[in-house]
DRENTOR-886547 format. One record per atom (N, C-alpha, C): z negated, y negated, x negated. Coordinates in pm, whole numbers, padded with zeros to 5 digits, always signed. Atoms other than C-alpha are relative to their C-alpha. Layout:
# residues N
ZYX;...
END
This chain:
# residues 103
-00097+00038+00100;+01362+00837-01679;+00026+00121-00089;-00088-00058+00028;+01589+01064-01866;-00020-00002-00171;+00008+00028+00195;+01454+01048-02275;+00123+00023-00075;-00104-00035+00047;+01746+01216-02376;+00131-00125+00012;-00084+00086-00045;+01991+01003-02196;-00008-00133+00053;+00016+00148-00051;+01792+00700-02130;+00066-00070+00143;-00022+00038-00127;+01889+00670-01793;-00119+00034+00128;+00079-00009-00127;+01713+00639-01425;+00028+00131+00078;-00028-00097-00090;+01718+00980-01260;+00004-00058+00166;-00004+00084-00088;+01816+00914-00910;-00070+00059+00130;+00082-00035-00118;+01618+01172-00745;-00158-00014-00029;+00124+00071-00011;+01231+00996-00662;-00073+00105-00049;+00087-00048+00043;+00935+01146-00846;-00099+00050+00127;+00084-00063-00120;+00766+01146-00522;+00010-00125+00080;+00017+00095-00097;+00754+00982-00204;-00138-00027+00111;+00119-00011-00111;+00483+00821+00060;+00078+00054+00099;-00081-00048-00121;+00476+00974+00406;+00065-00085+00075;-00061+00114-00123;+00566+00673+00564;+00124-00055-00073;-00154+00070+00013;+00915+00511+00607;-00028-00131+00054;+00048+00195+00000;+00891+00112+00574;+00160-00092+00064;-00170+00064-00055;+01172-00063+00812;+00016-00121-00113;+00006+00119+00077;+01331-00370+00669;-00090-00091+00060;-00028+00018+00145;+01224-00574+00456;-00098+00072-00120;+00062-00068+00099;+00995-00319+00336;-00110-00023-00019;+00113+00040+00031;+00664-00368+00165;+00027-00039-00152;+00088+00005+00170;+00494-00526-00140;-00106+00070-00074;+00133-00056+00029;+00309-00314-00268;-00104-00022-00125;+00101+00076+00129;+00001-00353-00524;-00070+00108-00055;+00090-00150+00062;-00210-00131-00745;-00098-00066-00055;+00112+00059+00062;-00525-00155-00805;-00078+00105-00068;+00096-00105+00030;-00757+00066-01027;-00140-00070-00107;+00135+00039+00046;-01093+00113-01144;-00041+00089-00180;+00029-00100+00048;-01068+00322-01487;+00086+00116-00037;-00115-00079+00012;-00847+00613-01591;+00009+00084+00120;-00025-00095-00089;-00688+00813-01298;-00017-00040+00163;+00050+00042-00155;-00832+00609-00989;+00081-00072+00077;-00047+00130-00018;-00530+00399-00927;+00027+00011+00177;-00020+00057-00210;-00440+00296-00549;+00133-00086-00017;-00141+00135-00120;-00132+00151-00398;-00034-00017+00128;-00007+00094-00084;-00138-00102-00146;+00122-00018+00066;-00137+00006-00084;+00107-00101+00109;+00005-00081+00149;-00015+00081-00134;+00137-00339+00452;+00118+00018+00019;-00171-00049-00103;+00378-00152+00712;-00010-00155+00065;-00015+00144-00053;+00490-00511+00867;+00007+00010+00110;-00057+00003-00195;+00636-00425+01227;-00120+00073+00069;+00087-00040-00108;+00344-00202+01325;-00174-00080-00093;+00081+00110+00062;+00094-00422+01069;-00076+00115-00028;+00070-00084+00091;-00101-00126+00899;+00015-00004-00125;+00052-00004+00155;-00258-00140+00566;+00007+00150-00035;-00002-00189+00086;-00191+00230+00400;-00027-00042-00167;+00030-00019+00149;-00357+00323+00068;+00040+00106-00052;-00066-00181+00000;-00162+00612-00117;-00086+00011-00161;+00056-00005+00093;-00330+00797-00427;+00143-00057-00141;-00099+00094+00080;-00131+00578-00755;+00057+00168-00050;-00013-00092+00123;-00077+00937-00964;+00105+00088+00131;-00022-00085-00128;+00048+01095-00603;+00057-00030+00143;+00031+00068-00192;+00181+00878-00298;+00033+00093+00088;-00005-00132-00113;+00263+01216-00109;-00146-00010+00064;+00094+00041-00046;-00083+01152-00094;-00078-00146+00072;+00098+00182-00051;-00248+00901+00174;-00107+00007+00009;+00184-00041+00027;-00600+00834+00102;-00081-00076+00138;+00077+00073-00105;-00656+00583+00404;+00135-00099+00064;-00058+00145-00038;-00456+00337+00647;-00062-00084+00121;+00096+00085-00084;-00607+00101+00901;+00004+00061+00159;-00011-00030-00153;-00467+00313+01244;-00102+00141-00036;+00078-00118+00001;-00719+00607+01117;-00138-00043+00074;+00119-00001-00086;-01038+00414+01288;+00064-00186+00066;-00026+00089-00102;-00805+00161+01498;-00088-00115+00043;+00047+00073-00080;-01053+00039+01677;-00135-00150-00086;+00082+00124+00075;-01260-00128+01361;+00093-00045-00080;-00095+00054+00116;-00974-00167+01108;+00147-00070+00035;-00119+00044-00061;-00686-00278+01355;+00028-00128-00100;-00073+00091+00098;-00447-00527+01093;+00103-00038+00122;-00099+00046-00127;-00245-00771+01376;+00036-00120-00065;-00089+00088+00045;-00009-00960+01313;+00014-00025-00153;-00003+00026+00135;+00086-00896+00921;+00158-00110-00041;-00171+00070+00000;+00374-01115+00788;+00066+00021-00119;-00027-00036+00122;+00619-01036+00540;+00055-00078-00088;+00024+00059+00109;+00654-01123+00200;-00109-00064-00064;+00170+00052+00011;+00255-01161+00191;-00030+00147-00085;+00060-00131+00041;+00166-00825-00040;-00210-00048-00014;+00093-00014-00028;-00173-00761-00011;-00089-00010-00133;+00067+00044+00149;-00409-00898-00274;-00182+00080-00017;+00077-00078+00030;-00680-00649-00426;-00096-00070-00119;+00093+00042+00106;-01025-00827-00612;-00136+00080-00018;+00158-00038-00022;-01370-00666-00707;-00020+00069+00153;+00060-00089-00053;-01336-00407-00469;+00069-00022+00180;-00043+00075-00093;-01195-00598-00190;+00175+00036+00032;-00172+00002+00011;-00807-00585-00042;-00030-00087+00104;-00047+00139-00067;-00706-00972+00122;+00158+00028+00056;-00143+00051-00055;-00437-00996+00359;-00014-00089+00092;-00010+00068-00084;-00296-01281+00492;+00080+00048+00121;-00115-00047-00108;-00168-01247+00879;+00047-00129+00078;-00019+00160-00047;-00080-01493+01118;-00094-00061+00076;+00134+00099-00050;-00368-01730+01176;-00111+00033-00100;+00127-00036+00056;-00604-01511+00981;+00019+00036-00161;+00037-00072+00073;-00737-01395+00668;-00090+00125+00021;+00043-00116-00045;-00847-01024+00689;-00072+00047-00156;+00105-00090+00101;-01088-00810+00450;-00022+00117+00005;+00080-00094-00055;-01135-00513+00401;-00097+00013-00137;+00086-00076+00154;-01406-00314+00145;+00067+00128-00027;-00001-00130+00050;-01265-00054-00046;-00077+00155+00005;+00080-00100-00030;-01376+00318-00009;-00028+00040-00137;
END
């Protein structure tokens, strides 16, 4: 935002690496403290959970196709954003509830 002119600049502060087809994501933030924050992101069509740093999303700190074979997220559905408690991130998919633990 624009102090002077109180308007929305229209070029982005920063972007994640990833491009989100339609309808996009919900994303969520969760932090622990000053500086630690996290966004929450569920790509829908290929169903990966990505975590980008909150201060930085150029930066990705983790998403679920980095160890595939334990963190695989199937079948996400959209308009479900991903719900972050005590350390925890909940997503619903189809049939399941999924968990992960925070790093």
């Amino acid at each position: 935002m624009n102090t002077l002119t109180s308007k929305l600049t229209t070029t982005p502060a920063d972007l994640s690496p990833t491009t989100y087809a339609f309808p996009g994501s919900n994303p969520v933030v969760s932090g622990n403290g000053n500086g630690s924050g996290i966004v929450w992101a569920v790509e829908k069509g290929a169903s990966v959970l990505h975590a980008y740093d909150a201060t930085k999303l150029s930066t990705e700190l983790y998403n679920t196709n980095q160890n595939a074979t334990r963190d695989a997220l199937a079948g996400a559905i959209k308009f479900a954003p991903p719900l972050v408690i005590n350390g925890k991130v909940y997503i619903g998919t189809k049939g399941h509830l999924v968990v992960y633990g925070t790093f």
